[in-house]
C-alpha positions in Angstrom: -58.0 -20.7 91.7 -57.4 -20.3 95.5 -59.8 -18.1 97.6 -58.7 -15.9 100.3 -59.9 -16.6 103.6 -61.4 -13.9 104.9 -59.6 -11.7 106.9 -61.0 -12.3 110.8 -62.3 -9.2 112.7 -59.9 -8.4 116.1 -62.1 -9.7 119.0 -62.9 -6.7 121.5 -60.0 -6.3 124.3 -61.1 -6.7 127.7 -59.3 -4.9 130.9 -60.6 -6.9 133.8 -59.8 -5.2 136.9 -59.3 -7.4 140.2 -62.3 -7.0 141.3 -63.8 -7.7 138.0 -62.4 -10.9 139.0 -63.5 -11.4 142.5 -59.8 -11.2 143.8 -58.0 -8.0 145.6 -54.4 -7.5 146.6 -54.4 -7.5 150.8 -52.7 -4.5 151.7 -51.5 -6.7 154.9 -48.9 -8.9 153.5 -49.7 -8.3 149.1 -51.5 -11.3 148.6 -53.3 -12.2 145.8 -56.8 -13.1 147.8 -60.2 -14.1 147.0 -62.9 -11.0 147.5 -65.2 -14.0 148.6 -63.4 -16.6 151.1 -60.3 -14.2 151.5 -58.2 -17.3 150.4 -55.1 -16.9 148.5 -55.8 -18.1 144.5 -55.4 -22.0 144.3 -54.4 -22.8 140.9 -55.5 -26.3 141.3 -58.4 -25.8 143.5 -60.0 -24.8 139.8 -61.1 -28.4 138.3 -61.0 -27.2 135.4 -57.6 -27.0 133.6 -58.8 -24.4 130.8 -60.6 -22.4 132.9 -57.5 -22.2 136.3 -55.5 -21.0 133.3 -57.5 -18.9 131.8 -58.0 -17.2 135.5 -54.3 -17.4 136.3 -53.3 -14.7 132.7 -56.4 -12.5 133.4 -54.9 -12.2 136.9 -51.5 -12.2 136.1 -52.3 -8.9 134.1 -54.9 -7.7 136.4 -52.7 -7.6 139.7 -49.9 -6.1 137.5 -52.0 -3.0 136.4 -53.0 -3.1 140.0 -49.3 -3.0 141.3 -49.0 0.1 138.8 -51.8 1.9 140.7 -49.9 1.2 143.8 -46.5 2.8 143.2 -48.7 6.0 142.3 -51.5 5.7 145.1 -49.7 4.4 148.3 -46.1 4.9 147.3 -47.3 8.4 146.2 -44.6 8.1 143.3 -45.2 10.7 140.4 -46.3 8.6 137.0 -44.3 10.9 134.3 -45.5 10.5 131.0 -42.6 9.0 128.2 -41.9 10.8 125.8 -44.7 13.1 126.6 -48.7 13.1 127.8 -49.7 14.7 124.5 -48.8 11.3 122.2 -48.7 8.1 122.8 -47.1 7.2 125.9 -46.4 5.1 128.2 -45.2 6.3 132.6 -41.9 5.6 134.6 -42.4 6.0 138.4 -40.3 8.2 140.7 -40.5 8.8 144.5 -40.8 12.9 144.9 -37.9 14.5 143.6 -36.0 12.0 142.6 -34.0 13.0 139.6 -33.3 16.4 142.2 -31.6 13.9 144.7 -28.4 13.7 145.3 -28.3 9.7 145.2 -30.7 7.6 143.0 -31.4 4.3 142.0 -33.3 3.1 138.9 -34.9 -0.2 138.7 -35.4 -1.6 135.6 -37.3 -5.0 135.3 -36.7 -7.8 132.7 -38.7 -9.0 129.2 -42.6 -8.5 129.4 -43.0 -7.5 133.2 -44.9 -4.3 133.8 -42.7 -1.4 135.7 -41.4 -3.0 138.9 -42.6 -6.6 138.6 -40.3 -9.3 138.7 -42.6 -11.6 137.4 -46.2 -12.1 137.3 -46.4 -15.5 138.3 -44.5 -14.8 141.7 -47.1 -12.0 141.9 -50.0 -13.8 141.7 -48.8 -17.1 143.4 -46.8 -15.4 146.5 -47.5 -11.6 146.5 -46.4 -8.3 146.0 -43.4 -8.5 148.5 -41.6 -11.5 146.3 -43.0 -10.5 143.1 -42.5 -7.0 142.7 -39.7 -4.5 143.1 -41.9 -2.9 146.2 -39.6 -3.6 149.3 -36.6 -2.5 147.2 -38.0 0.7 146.6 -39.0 1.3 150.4 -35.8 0.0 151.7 -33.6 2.8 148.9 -36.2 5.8 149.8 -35.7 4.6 153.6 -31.5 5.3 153.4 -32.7 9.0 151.3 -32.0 7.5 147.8 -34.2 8.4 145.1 -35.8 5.7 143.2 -36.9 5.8 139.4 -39.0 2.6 137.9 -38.3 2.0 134.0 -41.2 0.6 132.1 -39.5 -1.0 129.3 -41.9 -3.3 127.8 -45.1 -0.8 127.5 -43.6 -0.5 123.4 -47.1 0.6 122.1 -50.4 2.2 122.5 -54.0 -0.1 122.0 -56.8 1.9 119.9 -58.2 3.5 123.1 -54.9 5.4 124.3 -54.1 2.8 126.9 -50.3 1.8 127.0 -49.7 -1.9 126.4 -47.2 -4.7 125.9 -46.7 -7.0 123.5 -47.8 -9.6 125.5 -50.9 -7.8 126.6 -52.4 -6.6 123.1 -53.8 -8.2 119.9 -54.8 -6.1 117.2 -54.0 -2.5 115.8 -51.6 -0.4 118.1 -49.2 2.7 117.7 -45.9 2.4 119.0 -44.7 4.5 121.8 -42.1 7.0 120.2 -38.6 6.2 121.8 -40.2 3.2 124.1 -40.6 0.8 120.5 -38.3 -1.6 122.6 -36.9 -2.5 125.8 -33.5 -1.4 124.7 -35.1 1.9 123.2 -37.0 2.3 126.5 -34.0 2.4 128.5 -31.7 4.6 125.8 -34.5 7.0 125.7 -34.8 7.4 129.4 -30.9 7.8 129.9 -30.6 10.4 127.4 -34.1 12.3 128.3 -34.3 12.2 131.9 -31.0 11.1 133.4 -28.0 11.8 131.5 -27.9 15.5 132.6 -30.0 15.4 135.8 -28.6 16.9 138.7 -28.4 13.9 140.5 -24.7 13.1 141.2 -24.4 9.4 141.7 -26.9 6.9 139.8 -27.1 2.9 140.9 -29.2 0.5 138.0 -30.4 -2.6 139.6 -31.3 -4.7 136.5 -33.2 -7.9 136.2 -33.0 -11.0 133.4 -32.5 -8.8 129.9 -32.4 -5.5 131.7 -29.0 -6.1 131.8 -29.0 -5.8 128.0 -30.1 -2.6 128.1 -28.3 -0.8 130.2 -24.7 -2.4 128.8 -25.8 -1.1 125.4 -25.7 2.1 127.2 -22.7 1.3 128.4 -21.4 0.6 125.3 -22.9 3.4 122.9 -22.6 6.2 125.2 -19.6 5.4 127.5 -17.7 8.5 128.9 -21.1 9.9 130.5 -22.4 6.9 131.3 -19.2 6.3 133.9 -19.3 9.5 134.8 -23.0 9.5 136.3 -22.9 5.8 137.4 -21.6 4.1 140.9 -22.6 0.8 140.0 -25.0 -2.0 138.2 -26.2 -4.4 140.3 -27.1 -7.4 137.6 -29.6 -10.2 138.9 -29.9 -13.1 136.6 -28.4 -10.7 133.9 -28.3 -12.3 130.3 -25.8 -9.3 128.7 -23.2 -10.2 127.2 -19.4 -8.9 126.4 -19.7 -8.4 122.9 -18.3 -5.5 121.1 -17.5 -3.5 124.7 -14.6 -1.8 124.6 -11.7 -2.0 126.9 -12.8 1.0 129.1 -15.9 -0.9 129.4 -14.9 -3.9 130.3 -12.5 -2.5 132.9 -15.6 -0.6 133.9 -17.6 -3.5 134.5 -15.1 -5.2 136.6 -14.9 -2.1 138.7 -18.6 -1.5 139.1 -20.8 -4.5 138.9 -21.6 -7.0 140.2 -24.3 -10.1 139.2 -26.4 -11.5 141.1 -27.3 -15.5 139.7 -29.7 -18.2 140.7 -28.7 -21.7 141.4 -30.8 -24.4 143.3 -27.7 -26.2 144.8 -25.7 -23.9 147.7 -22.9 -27.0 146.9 -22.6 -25.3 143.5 -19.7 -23.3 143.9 -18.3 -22.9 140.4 -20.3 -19.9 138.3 -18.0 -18.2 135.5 -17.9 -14.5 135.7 -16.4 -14.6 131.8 -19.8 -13.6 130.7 -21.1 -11.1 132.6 -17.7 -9.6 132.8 -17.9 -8.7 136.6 -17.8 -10.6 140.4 -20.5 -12.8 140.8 -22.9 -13.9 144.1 -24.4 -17.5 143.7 -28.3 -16.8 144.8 -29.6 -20.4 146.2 -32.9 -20.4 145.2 -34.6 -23.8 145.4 -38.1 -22.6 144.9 -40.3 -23.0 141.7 -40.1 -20.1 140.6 -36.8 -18.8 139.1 -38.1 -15.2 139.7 -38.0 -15.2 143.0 -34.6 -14.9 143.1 -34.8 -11.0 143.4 -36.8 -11.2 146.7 -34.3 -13.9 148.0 -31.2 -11.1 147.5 -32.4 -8.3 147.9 -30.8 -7.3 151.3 -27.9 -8.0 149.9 -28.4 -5.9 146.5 -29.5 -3.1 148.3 -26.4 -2.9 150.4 -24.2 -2.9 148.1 -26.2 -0.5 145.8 -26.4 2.1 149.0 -22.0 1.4 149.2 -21.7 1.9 146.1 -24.0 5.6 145.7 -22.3 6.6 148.8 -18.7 6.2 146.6 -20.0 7.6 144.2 -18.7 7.4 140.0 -15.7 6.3 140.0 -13.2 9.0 139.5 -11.5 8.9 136.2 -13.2 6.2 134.6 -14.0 7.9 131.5 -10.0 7.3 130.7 -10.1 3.5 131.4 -8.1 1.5 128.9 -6.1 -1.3 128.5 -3.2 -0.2 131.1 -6.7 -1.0 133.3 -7.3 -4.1 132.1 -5.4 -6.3 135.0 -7.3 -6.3 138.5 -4.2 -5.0 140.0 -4.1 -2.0 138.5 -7.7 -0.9 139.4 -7.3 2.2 140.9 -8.6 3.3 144.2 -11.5 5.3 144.0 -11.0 7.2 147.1 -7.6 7.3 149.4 -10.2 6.5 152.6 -10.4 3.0 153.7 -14.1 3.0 153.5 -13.8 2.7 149.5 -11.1 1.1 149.6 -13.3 -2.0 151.6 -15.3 -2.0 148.7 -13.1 -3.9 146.3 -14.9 -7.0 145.6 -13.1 -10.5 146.4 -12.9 -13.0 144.2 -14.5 -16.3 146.0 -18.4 -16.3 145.6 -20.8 -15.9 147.9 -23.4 -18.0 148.6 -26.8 -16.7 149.8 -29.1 -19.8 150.9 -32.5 -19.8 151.2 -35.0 -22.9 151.9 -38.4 -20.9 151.4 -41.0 -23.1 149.3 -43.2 -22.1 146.9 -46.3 -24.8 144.9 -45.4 -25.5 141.3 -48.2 -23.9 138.7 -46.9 -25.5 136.1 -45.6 -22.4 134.6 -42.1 -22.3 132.9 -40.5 -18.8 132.4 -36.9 -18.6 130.8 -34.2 -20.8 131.6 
């Protein structure tokens, strides 16, 4: 006879706020600092090995809730409740009027991040400038672009109403109706809130499995999609081809562009087969593979701005396979400022020799 163990009761979750942990956020330079010593947190300044990384996740979650106060309270961006603030929900972030704007770009960040962050470790090891989408949102809003954040990893809602992710939350949770997944997040949000906004040209800058998303859309909901989209600027994107059709493929050539890491600027060979668009090596020789955002995102944003200012292209929505062949792109306007924005094939290289301290941890590859 076996006995069954008995079943253990879910240990109380704890919020800890930043300054539950005796750190802040310096609104100077978005620093993860000591309330105490005003020192930046030392992973290895804790002797303890248990303990710095215990600290380091309770941060790591802390500043990104904190960051999440920040787009609403100092980038005074509206928090709009998805689906809806009478169930459980979970916020995207939009400067004012933004799905009224002419132009607008939606950032959507990659798996387990909280809206905007590139990565938590960057956050709480260099700041909010390199770890979060901040700067691109200022520098978009600065040209007169609208800016919605996605929140695709909030999926479900903790006992006490609070949105959560996965990676956040043990124990009993509802899921967030149309948000159960990152892909469902994004569907959900292109469908609701910008498949038939007014806003005439939308740009997607996508990070890691972002990309996923937003070429399922692609895929499953083409003919508006290309009508309503300039471009998709892909960073590290890890989509693949599969199942697109030929419009969409021709698409892609036309009006994306990835964005990929590489610690040796000597590495000149990066296949754009998978991603199915041009590519830009990103020399990133930090720790940290998520930094690679920060390090190109001058050159995102200017191509983003080209590419609202063009607009959709015209016609796409009859792409086929008489598009198929780069030489029979079509031009997308008869003036010679979209006609300079046909990519070239070499790559370009964007260097960088900024160093960050190992902490050990190790994200995707």
């Amino acid at each position: 006879m076996f006995i069954r163990p008995k079943k253990p009761t879910p240990l109380a979750h704890v919020r800890y706020s930043m300054e539950d942990l005796g750190y802040k956020i310096d609104s100077a330079d978005g620093r993860v600092r000591s309330i105490a010593t005003n020192e930046t947190f030392d992973y290895d300044a804790i002797g303890d090995k248990k303990q710095a990384h215990d600290m380091y996740q309770k941060l790591a979650v802390a500043a990104s809730r904190a960051m999440l106060d920040y787009l609403a309270d100092e980038l005074q961006m509206e928090a709009i409740a998805v689906p809806s603030s009478n169930e459980p929900h979970c916020h995207v972030y939009a400067t004012h009027q933004a799905l009224h704007k002419e132009k607008l770009v939606v950032i959507v960040v990659g798996n387990g991040n909280l809206a905007g962050i590139w990565g938590w470790n960057v956050l709480v090891k260099q700041g909010a400038n390199e770890g979060t989408a901040i700067q691109y949102i200022k520098d978009c809003q600065a040209q007169g672009a609208g800016v919605l954040v996605l929140n695709p990893n909030m999926n479900i809602v903790a006992p006490d109403g609070v949105a959560e992710t996965y990676n956040s939350f043990i124990g009993p949770s509802t899921p967030i109706r149309g948000s159960e997944t990152a892909e469902e997040h994004v569907g959900y949000i292109w469908s609701q809130l910008l498949r038939d906004a007014p806003v005439k040209s939308i740009a997607f800058i996508t990070y890691n499995t972002a990309g996923i998303a937003i070429v399922d859309v692609l895929k499953y909901d083409y003919r508006r999609f290309v009508e309503k989209t300039a471009c998709v600027a892909f960073i590290d994107s890890t989509h693949t081809l599969y199942e697109l059709g030929e419009g969409a493929l021709a698409w892609l050539k036309r009006g994306a562009q990835q964005w990929e890491t590489t610690a040796d600027a000597d590495a000149m060979d990066v296949s754009t087969d998978r991603v199915g668009c041009s590519a830009v090596l990103v020399e990133n020789t930090t720790e940290f593979r998520e930094m690679t955002p920060a390090l190109c995102k001058d050159s995102v944003v200017e191509y983003v701005l080209a590419y609202l200012d063009r607009g959709p292209i015209p016609n796409a929505a009859e792409f086929g396979p008489g598009w198929m062949a780069a030489d029979s792109l079509p031009s997308d306007k008869s003036d010679e400022k979209s006609d300079n924005l046909t990519e070239p094939d070499n790559i370009e290289v964007i260097q960088t020799t900024q160093q960050v301290q190992d902490d050990g941890y190790i994200g995707w590859e």
